[in-house]
N, C-alpha and C positions, 0 to 999 in steps of 0.2 A: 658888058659881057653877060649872058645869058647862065642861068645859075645852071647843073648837072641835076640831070635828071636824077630822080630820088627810085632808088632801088628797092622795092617790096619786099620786106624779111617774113614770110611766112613761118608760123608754128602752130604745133596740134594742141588742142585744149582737151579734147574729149570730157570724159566724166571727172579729169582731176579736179576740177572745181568742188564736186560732191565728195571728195576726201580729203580734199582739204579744210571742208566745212566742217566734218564729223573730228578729224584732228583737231580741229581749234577748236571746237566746243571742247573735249574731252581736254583740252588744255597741256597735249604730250606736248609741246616744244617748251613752251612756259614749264612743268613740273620738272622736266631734263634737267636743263637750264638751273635752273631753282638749285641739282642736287650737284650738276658739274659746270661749274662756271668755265664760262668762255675764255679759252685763251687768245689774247690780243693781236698774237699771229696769225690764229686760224680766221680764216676767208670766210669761216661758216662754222656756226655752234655745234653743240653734239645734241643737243637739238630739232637742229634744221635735219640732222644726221639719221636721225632717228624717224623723222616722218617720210624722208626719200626715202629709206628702208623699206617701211610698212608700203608707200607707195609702186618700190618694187614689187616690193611679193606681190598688192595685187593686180600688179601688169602680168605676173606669170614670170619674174625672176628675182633670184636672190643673193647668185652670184658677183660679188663684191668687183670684182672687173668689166663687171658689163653691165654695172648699173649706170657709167657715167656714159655709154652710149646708149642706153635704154631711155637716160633723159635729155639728149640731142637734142630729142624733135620737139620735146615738149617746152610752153613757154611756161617756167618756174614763176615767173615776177607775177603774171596773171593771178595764174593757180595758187600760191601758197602766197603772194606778197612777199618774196623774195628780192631786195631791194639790190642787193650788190652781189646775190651769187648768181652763179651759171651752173652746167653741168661738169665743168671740167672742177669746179670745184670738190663736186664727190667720188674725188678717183677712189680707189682700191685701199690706198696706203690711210686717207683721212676716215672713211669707211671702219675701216678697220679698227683702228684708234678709239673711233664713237664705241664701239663693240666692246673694245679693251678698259674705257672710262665709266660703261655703261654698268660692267661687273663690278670691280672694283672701286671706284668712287663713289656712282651713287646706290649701288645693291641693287640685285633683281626684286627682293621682296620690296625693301620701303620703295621700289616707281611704281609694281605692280598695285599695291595696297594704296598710294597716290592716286592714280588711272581710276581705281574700284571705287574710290569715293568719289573721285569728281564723275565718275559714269554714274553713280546712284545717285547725285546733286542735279547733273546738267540736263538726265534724262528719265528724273523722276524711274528710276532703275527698282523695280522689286527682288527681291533675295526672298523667297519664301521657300525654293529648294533650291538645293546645288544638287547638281549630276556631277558623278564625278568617274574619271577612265583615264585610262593610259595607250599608249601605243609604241613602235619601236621607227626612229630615223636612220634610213642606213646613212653610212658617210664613207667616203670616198678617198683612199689613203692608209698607209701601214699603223701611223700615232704610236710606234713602237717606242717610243718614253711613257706613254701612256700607262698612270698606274691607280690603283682604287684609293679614292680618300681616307686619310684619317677619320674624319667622322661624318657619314655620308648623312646624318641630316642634317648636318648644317646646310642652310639654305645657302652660304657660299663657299662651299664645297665644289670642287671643281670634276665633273662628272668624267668617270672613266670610261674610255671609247676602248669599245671591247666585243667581241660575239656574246649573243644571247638568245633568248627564243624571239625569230623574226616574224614579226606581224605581216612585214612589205614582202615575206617570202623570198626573201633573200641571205640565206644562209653563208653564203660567198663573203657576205659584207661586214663589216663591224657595224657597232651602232650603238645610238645612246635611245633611252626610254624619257618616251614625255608626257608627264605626266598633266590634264586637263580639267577643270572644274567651266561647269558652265550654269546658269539662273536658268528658271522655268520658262525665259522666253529664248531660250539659246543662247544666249549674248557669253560669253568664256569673260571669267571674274580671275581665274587664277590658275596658274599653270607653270610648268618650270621644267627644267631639261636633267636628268638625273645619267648615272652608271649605265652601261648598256648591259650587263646583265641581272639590275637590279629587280630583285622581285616584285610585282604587282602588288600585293596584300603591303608591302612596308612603303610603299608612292603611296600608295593611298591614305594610310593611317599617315604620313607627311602631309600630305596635302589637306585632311581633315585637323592636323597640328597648327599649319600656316592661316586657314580659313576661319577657326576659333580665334586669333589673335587680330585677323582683319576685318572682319564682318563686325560690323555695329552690337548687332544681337546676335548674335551665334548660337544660343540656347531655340530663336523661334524660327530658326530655318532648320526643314527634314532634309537630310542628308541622302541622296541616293545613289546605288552603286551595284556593278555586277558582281559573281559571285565572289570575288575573293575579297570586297567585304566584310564576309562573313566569315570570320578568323574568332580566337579566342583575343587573341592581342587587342586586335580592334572593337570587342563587345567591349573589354574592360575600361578602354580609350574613350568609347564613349557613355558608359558608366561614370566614368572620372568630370566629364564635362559635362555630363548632363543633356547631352547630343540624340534629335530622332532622327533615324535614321527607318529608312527600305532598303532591301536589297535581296538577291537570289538568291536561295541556301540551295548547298552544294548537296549532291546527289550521294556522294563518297561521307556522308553526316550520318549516322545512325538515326539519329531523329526524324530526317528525312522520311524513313522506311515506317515508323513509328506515326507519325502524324500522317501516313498517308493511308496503314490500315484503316486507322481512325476513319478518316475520310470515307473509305469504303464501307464500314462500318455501318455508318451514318444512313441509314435509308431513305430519309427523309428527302425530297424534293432539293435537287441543286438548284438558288436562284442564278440567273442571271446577272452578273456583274459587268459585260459590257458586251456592245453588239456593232458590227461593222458591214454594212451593205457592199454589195458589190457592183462592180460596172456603175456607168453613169447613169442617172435618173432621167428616162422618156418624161420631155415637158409636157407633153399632148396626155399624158398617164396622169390621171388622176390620183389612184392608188398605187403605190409604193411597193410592186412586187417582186423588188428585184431578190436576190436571195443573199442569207448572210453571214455571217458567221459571228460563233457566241463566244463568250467566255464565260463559263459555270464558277463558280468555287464556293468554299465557305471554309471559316477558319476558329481556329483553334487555341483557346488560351494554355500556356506549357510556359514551364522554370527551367530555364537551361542552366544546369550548374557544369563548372568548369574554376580550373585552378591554375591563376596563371603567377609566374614571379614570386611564390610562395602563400598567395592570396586564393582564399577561396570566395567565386565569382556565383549569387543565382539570381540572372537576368530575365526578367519574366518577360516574356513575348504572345505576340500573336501571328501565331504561323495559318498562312494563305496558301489553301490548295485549289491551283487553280486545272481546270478543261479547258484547253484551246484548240475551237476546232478547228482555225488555222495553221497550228503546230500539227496538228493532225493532218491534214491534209498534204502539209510542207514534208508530213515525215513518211505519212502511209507506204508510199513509193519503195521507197527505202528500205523498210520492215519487210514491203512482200520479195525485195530481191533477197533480203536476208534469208528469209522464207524456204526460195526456192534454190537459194544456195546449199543450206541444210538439204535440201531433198535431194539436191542431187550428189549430198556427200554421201548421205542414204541409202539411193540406188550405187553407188560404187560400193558400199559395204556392203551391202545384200550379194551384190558379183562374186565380191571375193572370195567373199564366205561359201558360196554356192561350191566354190570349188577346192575349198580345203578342208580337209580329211583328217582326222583325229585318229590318233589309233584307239584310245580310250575314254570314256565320259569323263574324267576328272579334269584332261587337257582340255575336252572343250566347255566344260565350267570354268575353267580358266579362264575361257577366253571371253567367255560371255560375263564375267566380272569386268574384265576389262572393254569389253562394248558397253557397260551401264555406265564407266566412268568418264565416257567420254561426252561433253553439253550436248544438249538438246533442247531446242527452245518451243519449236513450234509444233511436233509433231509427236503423238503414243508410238513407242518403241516396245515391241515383244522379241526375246531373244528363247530361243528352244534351243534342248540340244535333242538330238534327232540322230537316230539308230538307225544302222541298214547293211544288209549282207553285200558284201562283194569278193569276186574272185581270189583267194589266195595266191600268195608268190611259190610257185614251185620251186623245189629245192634242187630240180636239177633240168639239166635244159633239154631242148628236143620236144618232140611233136608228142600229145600225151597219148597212150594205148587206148583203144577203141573204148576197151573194159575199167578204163582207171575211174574212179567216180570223182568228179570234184570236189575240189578242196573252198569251203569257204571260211573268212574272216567276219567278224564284225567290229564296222567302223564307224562314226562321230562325227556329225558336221552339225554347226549352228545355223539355223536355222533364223532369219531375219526379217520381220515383218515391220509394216511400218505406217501409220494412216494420220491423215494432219487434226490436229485439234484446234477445231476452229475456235472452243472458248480460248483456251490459251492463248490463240490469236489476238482474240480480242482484249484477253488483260493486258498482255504485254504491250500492245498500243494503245490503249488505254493509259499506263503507265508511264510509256515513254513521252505522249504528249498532253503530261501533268507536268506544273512546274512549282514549287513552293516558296512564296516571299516570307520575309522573315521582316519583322518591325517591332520596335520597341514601343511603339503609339496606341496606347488602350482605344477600346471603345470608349466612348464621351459619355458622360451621365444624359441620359434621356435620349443619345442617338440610337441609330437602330445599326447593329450588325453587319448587317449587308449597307449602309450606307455607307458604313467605316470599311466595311472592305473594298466596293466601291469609289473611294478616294485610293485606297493602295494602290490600288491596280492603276486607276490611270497616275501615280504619281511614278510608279515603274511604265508606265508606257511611254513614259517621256524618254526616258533614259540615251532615248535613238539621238535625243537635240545633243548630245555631247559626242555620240557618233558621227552625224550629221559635219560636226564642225571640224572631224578628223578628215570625214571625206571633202570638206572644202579646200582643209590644208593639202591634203595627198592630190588632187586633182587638178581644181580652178587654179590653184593658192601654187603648186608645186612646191610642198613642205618639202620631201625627198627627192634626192639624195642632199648630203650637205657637203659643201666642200669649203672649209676652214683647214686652218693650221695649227691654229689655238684652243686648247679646250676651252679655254673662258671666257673664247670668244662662241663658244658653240654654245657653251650657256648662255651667253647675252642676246643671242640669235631665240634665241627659245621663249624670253624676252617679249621680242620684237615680234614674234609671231603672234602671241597673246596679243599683242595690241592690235596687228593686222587684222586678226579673226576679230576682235570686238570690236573695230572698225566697222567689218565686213557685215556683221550680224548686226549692229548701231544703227546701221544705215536701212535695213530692210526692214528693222521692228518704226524707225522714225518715217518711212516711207509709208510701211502701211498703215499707220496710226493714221496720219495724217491724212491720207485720202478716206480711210473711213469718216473720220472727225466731218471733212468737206462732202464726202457721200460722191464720191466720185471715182472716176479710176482713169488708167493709164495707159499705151499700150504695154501688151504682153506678147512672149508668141504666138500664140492662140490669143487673139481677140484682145478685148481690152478685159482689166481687170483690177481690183482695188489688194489684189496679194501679191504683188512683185515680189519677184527674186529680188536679193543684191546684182547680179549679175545680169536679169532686165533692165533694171534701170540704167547700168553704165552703158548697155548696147543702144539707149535712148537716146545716148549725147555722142552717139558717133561723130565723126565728119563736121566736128567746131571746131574752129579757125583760130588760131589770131594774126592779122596784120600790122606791122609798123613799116610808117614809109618815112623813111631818112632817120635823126636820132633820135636819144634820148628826149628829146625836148615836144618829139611829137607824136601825137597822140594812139595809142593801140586800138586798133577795129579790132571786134568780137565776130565772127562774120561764120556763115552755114548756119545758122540760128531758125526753129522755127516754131510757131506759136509754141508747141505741146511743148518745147522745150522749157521755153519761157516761163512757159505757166509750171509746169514742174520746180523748176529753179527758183520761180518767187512761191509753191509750195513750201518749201524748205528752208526759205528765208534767205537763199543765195544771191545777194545785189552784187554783179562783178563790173556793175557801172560807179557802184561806190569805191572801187580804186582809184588811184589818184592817175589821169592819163587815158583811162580807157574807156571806150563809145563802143555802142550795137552798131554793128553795119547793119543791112534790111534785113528783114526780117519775116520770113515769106509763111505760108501758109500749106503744109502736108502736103503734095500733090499724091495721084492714085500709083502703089507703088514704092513708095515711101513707107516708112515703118509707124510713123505717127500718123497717116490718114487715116481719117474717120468716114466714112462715106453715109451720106443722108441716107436715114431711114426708108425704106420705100412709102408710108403711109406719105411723110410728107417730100417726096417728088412727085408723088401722082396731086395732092394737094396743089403742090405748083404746078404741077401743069394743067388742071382744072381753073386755077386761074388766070 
């Protein structure tokens, strides 16, 4: 009797193999694991629970009932070494659970502050700065039990789902505030899911509380952060710890106004603290003409005293006034609609006035008291009052006698002139694109001024890598909206996303290291290149297979496989021949078309065909 034909199980592999690698370096299943041991019923750890998670979000889902058809297709056993699960194991209800064990048994901080060190061990990780930011999750549902913690910085505090000021621009919606810390090379070190309408300036002095307690050295990393920062609370905070920080000082500062006379003051030559070309560099160009924009500043040593908690605080700093003639640029526009907004409130008061009539000069000093009081930004305003005879009201009616002589009155009208001032033009934009950092970091004995401001400035121009990583959650990532039922489970979600982003960013800092270190590159969208995205690379592993034909017992083909693949894969160190079971099917070479083709140079195809 002739055996039954063996039926081909296809499934998709794509990039999970390259997330799977970056999870098991970073060691989340084993650290889970570690903190909530496995219950002998469950089919699958919290764990395994926790890396489908992270592997959802970066499929583009994170809702908890559609992840177990999200990994249908894909084969689990290849990709993670999944020995005895499938997909129907991470329904909705176990999912949930992992969320629910993930808060309360093993704590958001000790897995987070677990992950931070085996990422600074596994990936030689630098902390020399943390960026630090927040943003708002809307979420989807009444949570009418919903109510504010007893003590909201406790890190397991269970955040209240509430309106507040929406970042996603969704005022409709509730939502919780998340708060984000990321290193100098982007990678997200710490982050957590707070109240939704908790203030920005007390997340951040949290997050600089939690990062003091995790970080190794916490004294020799500078701390950086947008304006709310710059609080009295948080100078003291990090007076207490001994913490440098950067960050924006606020406009609504008195000091602000103060160090920026100063600055004008100053006659002296502004240097250059940083300079950025525009459009791309003609290779045929020799010299370098593109045009570019600067950033001037220099800056000012100043004692900011302040009294907070019954203590009196004097923080000495060095405030950075910077010229940006990108801000300028970004803002010009802006200022001349201002501009000619004023102008034309100007010509309607000039109208009006044309035609209203006083009867005595005291009302229209009146009124021209009240024309001075009203702003005026850009333009010399003259206000007169201005005499002139007109017809008297006869006291009685009918057509007047040939012989009656006229009767005149004198009346009172304001008079309104009005011409633009161009300097004023110019201070006022000149002001508005200055911006002043504020840092607790002297100058170094024997460095020079401008050098030490020169590190400021680009240590705030990073500040975007922590933004960066909001727009990957909000976008690629689909951070928002969230739909839970649990608030602690919305915090464990918050969690998991930290880990997805530092997955995400793991992967694009060990990609591009690595092809620098080899002097090689990849493809990209554009052409080949040795700075891949995260999101290049997974578009590299489209269209891999795996096949099993008949059971368990026989062997899984790897199969759509092609050199550049290969070779990326064993870049990385990815041997998915070292599973137990699984062989490369062929293994073909780019055709024209293809994402990974390379097409010979034309020197040598004319070479070949010379010979």
């Amino acid at each position: 009797m002739s055996k039954p034909a063996q039926i081909p199980t296809p499934k998709q592999l794509n990039h999970l193999p390259v997330v799977a690698h970056a999870l098991n370096r970073l060691g989340v299943r084993r650290i889970v694991d570690e903190l909530v041991p496995k219950d002998p019923r469950s089919h699958v750890s919290t764990g395994e629970c926790i890396e489908v998670l992270v592997t959802a979000i970066l499929l583009g889902h994170h809702t908890l009932y559609r992840v177990a058809d999200l990994l249908r297709p894909f084969d689990l056993r290849v990709a993670f070494g999944f020995e005895l699960a499938d997909y129907t194991h991470f329904n909705d209800e176990r999912l949930a659970k992992a969320l629910t064990d993930l808060f309360h048994v093993a704590g958001v901080d000790a897995t987070n502050s677990a992950l931070l060190l085996a990422a600074i061990r596994e990936y030689d990780l630098s902390i020399k700065r943390a960026h630090l930011d927040t943003t708002s999750a809307s979420v989807h549902g009444e949570y009418a039990t919903s109510t504010a913690p007893a003590d909201a910085e406790d890190s397991r505090a269970i955040p209240h789902v509430t309106r507040g000021y929406s970042k996603d621009h969704r005022p409709d919606l509730k939502q919780v505030i998340y708060g984000l810390s990321v290193n100098e090379d982007g990678v997200p070190i710490f982050g957590r899911v707070s109240s939704g309408n908790r203030a920005d300036s007390l997340e951040l002095r949290h997050m600089l509380e939690r990062l003091q307690e995790a970080l190794p050295n916490p004294a020799d990393v500078l701390y950086v952060g947008d304006s709310k920062l710059f609080a009295a609370e948080t100078l003291a905070q990090t007076a207490a710890y001994d913490l440098k920080f950067v960050t924006l000082m606020p406009r609504s500062f008195a000091l602000w106004e103060t160090v920026y006379r100063r600055f004008l003051d100053d006659k002296r030559e502004v240097p250059i603290l940083k300079e950025k070309a525009l459009g791309e560099l003609d290779e045929d160009t020799e010299v370098d003409t593109r045009p570019r924009h600067y950033w001037r500043g220099r800056s000012f040593d100043v004692t900011y005293e302040f009294e907070f908690d019954g203590s009196d605080y004097a923080v000495p700093l060095r405030l950075l006034v910077v010229e940006s003639d990108a801000l300028r640029a970004r803002k010009e526009g802006a200022i001349r609609r201002r501009e000619a907004k004023e102008r034309a409130r100007l010509e309607k008061l000039r109208a009006t006035h044309a035609k209203r009539i006083y009867s005595c000069q005291q009302d229209a000093e009146r009124a021209i008291e009240r024309l001075r009081q009203q702003a005026v930004e850009f333009h010399t305003v003259e206000c007169l009052a201005v005499s002139k005879q007109q017809p008297a009201k006869r006291a009685r009616r009918g057509r007047p006698r040939k012989d009656e002589a006229p009767q005149l009155d004198t009346v009172w009208q304001v008079s309104v002139t009005f011409t633009p001032d161009a300097q004023r033009f110019e201070e006022i934009i000149r002001q508005e694109t200055c911006f002043v950092l504020a840092t607790n970091v002297p100058v170094a004995p024997g460095e020079e001024r401008e050098e030490a401001d020169r590190k400021t400035v680009r240590a705030y121009d990073e500040q975007d890598s922590v933004e960066r990583a909001f727009r990957w959650a909000k976008r690629p990532l689909h951070f928002a909206p969230v739909f839970l039922e649990r608030r602690d489970r919305v915090a464990a979600l918050g969690l998991v996303y930290v880990i997805a982003l530092m997955v995400y960013a793991l992967i694009q800092r060990d990609v591009r290291q690595r092809l620098q270190a080899k002097q090689t590159t990849m493809p990209g969208n554009k052409g080949w290149t040795d700075k891949p995205t995260t999101e290049v690379v997974f578009r590299l592993f489209e269209s891999i297979h795996t096949v099993t034909l008949g059971g368990s017992d026989t062997p899984t083909y790897v199969t759509g496989l092609n050199t550049e693949q290969v070779r990326i894969l064993d870049l990385l160190g990815i041997d998915l021949r070292s599973r137990a079971g699984v062989e490369f099917g062929e293994v073909c070479t780019p055709r024209p078309g293809e994402r990974a083709f390379k097409p010979v140079p034309r020197a040598k195809r004319q070479s070949r065909t010379i010979s």
